[in-house]
DRENTOR-452569 format. One record per residue (C-alpha): residue number from 1; residue in one letter; chain; x, y, z. Coordinates in steps of 0.02 Angstrom, whole numbers, padded with zeros to 5 digits. Example, Ala and Ser with C-alpha at 12.3 -4.5 7.8 and 13.67 -1.06 7.14 Angstrom:
# residues 2
REC    nr   rest   kette       xx       yy       zz
REC     1      a       A    00615   -00225    00390
REC     2      s       A    00684   -00053    00357
//
This chain:
# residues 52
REC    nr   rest   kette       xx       yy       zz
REC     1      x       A    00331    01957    04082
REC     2      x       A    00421    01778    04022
REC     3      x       A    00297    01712    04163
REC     4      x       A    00143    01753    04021
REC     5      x       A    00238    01627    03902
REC     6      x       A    00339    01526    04019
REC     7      x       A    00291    01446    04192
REC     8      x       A    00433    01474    04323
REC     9      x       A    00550    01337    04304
REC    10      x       A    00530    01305    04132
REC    11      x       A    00687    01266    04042
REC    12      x       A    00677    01379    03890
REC    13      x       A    00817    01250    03810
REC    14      x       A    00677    01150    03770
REC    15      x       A    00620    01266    03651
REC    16      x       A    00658    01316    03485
REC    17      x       A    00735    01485    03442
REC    18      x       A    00585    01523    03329
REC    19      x       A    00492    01513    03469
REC    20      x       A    00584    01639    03588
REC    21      x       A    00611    01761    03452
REC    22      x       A    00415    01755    03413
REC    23      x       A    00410    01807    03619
REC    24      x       A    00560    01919    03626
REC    25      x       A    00451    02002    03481
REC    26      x       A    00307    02016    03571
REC    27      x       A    00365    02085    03717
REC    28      x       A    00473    02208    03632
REC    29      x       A    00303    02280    03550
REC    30      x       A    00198    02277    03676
REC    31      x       A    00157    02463    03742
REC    32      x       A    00217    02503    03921
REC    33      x       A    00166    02633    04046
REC    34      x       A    00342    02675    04101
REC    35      x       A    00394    02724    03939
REC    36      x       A    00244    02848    03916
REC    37      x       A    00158    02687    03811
REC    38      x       A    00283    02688    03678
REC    39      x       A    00357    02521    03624
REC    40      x       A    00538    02446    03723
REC    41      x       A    00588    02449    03532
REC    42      x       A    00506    02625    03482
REC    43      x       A    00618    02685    03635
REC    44      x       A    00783    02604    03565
REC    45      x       A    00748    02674    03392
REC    46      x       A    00739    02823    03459
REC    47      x       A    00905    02833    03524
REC    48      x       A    01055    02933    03434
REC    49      x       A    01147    02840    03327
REC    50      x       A    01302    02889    03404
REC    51      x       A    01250    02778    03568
REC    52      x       A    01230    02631    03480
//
């Protein structure tokens, strides 16, 4: 999914850490089939306290 935001090869180095939090964001909010199109972070939150 980096490939949407990155080409392969890019050094991500090169960019700030604004930047890859704005796309860790994104990613982390976008819907997915495999989790029954909840959210990678509605998943986490999700999880019992005592794992974390």
């Amino acid at each position: 999914m980096l490939r949407q935001y990155f080409p392969k090869g890019t050094d991500l180095s090169r960019w700030s850490a604004e930047d890859l939090e704005a796309v860790a964001l994104a990613l982390n909010n976008r819907p997915r089939k495999s989790l029954d199109w909840k959210t990678p972070a509605e998943v986490f939150e999700e999880q019992p306290r005592s794992l974390q």
